[in-house]
C-alpha positions in Angstrom: 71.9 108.1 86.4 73.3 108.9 82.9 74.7 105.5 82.8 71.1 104.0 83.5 70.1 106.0 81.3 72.1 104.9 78.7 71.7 101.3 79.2 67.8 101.4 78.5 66.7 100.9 82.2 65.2 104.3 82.5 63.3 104.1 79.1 60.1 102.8 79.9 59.8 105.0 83.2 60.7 107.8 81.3 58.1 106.9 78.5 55.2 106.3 81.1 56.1 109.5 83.0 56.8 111.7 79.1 54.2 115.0 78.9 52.5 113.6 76.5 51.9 109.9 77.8 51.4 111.1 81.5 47.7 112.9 79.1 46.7 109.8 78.6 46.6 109.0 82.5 44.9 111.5 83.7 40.8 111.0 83.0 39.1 108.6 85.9 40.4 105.9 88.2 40.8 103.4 85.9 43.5 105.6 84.1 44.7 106.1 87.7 44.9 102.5 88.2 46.3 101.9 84.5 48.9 104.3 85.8 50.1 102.7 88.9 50.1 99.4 87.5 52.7 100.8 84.4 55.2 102.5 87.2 55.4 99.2 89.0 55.8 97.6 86.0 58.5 100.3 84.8 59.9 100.1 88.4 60.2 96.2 88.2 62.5 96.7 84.7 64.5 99.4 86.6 65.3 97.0 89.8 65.8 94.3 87.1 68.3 96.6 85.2 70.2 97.8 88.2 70.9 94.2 89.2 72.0 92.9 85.8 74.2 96.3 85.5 75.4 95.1 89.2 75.9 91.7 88.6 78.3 92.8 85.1 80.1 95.2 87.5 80.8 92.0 89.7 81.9 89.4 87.3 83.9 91.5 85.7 86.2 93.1 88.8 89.7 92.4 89.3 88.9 91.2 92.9 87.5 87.9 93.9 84.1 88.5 94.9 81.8 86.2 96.6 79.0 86.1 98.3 76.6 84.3 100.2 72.7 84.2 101.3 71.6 84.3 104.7 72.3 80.4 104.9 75.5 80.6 103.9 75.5 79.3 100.9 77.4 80.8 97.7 75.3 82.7 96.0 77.8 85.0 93.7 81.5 83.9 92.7 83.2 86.1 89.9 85.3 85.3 87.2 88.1 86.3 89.3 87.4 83.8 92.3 86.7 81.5 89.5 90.8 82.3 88.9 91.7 82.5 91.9 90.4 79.3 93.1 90.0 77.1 90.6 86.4 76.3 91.2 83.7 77.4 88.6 80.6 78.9 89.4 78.7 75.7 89.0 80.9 74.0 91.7 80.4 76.8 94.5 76.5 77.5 94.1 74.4 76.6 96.5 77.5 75.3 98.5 77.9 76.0 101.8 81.2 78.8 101.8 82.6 78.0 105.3 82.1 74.1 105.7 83.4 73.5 102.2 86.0 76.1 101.1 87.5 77.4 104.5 90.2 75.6 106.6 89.1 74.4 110.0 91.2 76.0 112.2 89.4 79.3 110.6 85.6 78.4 110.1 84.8 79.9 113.2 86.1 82.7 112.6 84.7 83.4 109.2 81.6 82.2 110.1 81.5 84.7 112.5 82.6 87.6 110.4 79.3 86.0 108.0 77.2 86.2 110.4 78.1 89.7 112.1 77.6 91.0 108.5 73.8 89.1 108.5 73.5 91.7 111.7 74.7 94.5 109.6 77.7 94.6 111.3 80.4 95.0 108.3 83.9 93.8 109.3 87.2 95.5 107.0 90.9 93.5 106.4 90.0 90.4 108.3 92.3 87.9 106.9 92.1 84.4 106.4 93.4 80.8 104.5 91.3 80.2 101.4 91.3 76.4 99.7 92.0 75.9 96.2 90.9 73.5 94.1 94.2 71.7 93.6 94.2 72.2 97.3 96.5 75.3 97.7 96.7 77.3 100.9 96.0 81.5 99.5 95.4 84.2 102.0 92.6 86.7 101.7 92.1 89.9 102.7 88.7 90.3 103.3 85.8 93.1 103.3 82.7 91.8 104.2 79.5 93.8 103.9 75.7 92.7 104.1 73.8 92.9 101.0 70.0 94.4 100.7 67.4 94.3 98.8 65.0 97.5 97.5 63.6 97.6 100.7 66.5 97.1 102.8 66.1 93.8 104.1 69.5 91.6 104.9 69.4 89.1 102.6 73.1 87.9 102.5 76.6 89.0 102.3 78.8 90.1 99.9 83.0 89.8 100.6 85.2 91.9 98.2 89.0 89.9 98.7 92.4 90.5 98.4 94.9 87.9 97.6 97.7 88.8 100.1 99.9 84.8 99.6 102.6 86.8 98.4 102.5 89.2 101.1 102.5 86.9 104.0 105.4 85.2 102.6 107.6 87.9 102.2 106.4 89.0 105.6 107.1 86.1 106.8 110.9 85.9 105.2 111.1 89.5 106.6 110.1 88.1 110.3 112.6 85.3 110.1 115.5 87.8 108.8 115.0 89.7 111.7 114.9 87.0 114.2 117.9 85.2 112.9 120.0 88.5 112.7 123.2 89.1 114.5 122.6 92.5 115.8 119.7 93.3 118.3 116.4 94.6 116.8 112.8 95.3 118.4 109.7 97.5 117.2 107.5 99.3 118.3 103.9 100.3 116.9 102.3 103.7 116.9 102.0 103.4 120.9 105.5 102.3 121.9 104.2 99.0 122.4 107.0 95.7 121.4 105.6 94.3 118.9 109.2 92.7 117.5 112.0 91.3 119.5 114.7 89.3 118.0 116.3 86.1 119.1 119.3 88.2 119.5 117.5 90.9 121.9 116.4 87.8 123.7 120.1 87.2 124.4 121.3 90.4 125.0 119.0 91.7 126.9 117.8 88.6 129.0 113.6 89.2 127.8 112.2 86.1 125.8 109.6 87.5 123.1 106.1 86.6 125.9 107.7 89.3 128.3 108.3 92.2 126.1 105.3 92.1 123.7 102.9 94.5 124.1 104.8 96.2 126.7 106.0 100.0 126.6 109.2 99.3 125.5 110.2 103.5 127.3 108.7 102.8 130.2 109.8 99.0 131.0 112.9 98.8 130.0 115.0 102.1 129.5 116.4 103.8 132.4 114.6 107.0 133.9 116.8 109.0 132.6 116.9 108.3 129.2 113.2 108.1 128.7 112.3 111.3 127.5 115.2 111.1 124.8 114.4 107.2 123.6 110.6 108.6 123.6 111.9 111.5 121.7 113.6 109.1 118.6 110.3 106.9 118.2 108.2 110.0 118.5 110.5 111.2 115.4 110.4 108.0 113.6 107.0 107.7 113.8 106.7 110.8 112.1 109.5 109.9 109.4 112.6 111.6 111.1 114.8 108.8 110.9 117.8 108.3 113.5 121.2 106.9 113.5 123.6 106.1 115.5 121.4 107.4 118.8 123.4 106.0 121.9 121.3 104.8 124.9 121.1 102.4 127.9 119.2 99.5 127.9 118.3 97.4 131.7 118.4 94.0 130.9 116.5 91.5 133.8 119.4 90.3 135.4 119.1 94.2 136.3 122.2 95.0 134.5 123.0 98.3 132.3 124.0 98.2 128.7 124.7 100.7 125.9 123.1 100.3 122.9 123.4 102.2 119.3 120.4 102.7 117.6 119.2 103.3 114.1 115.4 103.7 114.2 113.5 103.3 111.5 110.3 104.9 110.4 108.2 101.5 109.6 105.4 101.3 107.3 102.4 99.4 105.7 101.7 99.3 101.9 99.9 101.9 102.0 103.0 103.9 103.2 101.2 104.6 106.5 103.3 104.5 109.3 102.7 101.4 111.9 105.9 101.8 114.2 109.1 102.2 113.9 111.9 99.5 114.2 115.0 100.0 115.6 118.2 97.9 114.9 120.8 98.2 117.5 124.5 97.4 118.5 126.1 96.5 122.1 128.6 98.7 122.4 128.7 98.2 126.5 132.4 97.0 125.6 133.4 99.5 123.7 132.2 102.5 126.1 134.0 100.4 128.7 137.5 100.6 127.1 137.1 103.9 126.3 136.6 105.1 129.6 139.9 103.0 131.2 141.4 104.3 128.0 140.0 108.2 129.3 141.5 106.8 132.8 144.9 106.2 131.6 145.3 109.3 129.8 143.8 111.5 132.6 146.4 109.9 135.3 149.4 109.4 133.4 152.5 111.0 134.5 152.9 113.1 131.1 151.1 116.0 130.0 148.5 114.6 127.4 146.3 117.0 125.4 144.3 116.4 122.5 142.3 118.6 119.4 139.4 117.6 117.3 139.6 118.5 113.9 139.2 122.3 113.9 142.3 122.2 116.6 140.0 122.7 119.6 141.3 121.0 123.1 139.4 117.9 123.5 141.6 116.2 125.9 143.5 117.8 128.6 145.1 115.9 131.5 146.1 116.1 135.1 149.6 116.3 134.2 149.3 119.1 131.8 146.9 120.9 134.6 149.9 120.4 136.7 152.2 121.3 134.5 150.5 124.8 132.3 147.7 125.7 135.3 144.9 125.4 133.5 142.4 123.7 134.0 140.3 121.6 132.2 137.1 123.8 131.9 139.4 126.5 130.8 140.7 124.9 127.7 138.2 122.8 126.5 136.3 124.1 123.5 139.4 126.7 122.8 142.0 126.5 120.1 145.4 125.2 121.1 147.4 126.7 118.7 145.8 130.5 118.8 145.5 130.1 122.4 148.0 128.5 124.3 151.6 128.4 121.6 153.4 131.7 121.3 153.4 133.8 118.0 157.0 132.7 116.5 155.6 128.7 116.9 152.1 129.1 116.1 153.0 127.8 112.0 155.1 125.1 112.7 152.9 123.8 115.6 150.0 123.8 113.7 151.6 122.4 110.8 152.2 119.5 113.0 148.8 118.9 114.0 147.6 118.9 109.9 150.1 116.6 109.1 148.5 114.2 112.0 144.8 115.0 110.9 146.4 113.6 107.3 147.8 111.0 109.0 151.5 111.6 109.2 153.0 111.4 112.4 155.5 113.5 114.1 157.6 112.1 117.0 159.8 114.9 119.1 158.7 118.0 118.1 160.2 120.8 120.5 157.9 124.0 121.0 157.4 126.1 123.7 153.8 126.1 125.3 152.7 129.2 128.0 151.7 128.8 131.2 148.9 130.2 133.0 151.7 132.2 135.2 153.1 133.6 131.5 
């Protein structure tokens, strides 16, 4: 209002409807009639105001604008379509917008976005191939909302754009870095659904791109007992708990199991909205396979084998040393070898040994004594 103000539109209304100017209205009909015919007239400069004070706003944006009337044709083209495009304004007006400017293979489309908006049906982010003068492919981003006059007729449309050419080709260098990539990756949007499977998922895991996409990537493909974890991890990710290293079995459609290693990844629009979450995985079937005929070995070798993590705890514990000390397995795991199981006057030397191992210096025939269960 101030800023109507300011530019002179309200002036006359505000002169016709002063105190002292609304006296001179106010004897007989014809003053009545005097009167009506000076607020239409002062109502006529405000409309004409408001769309000159519109129209500046337009021209003057740092967003192609366009619009059309309910024909079709251009009717409004800013200076920066004018940019953008490389067509004046005198080239576009009175031009028909979809049969002139638009690519083909997207006239129906637009044309139907136009013509929803005629209906005063507004559509946001619709997204199509825009023709430049020197004949340049650009992508918009498109809002397109019906335009009214005072008394609230549909008389065209107007589309507020985005140039998003840059966008789609990083996207687009994005999507073929993924698909090339030696390591398995898929995604998942805000549902669970696939929505990106790699060439190198396609191989591993037997699915071409058609099967998995828009399928619940939990409930089709990871085994029933891992669901609630997996669904777990996304649930994080789509939250922005990021996971790594998450180990879980995959089916592929020959019907066999694999084991996968997972980093999951919150992903995210430019906004910073979260749309999904993309994981990037690593067979490691192989690896769990030769660990467990490595676990074999150990467990049915004819010495006693034990092993400690880092604090000293038993993490490996053998038949053979079962045999041989009569405990079992459950009753050392967890505990500390050297407090539990070595007697007092070895205890230093023993667990010297083990910190020179943790440092990486090996020890080969070290004597101690070790108790038994028996004592």
């Amino acid at each position: 209002f101030e800023e109507l103000r300011n530019s002179g539109a309200l002036s006359l209304a505000e002169e016709i409807t002063s105190s002292g100017n609304m006296d001179d209205y106010q004897n007989g009909s014809d003053d009545n009639a005097a009167k009506t015919n000076a607020e239409t007239v002062a109502q006529n400069q405000i409309d004409s105001n408001l769309e000159s004070h519109y129209s500046n706003i337009i021209d003057s944006a740092n967003a192609p604008i366009f619009g059309v009337d309910t024909k079709g044709r251009v009717n409004v083209w800013n200076r920066c379509a004018v940019r953008l495009v490389g067509y004046s304004v005198d080239e576009v007006m009175g031009h028909y917008l979809v049969k002139e400017f638009i690519t083909s293979d997207y006239q129906a489309s637009v044309q139907a976005v136009l013509d929803r908006a005629l209906h005063g049906d507004e559509t946001a982010n619709f997204e199509f191939p825009l023709m430049t003068k020197e004949g340049a492919r650009i992508e918009v981003l498109l809002n397109a909302t019906a335009r009214r006059n005072p008394a609230g007729t549909i008389i065209g449309v107007v589309g507020i754009g985005q140039d998003i050419t840059s966008r789609i080709a990083q996207e687009r260098e994005y999507s073929k870095l993924i698909d090339t990539a030696n390591a398995p990756i898929f995604g998942v949007d805000t549902h669970g659904k696939v929505n990106v499977w790699n060439q190198c998922a396609m191989r591993l895991v037997g699915y071409s791109s058609e099967e998995v996409m828009g399928h619940s990537l939990v409930e089709e493909f990871i085994t029933k007992d891992y669901q609630a974890s997996v669904q777990a991890v996304l649930d994080q990710a789509l939250h922005g708990e990021e996971t790594a290293n998450f180990e879980f079995p995959l089916m592929t459609k020959g019907g066999v199991r694999l084991d996968v290693l997972l980093n999951a990844t919150t992903r995210r629009n430019e906004q910073g909205n979260v749309i999904g979450v993309v994981g990037i995985g690593q067979d490691i079937t192989g690896r769990l396979a030769q660990e467990r005929e490595y676990t074999k070995l150990i467990d049915t070798a004819n010495a006693p084998i034990f092993g400690v993590d880092i604090e000293g705890k038993v993490n490996v514990w053998n038949q053979c040393a079962v045999r041989l000390v009569g405990y079992s397995t459950e009753e050392v795991m967890g505990y500390s070898l050297v407090q539990k199981f070595i007697t007092d006057d070895f205890k230093t030397a023993v667990q010297t040994v083990l910190d020179q191992a943790l440092r990486g210096e090996e020890t080969a025939n070290f004597e101690f004594p070790l108790m038994t269960k028996a004592g």
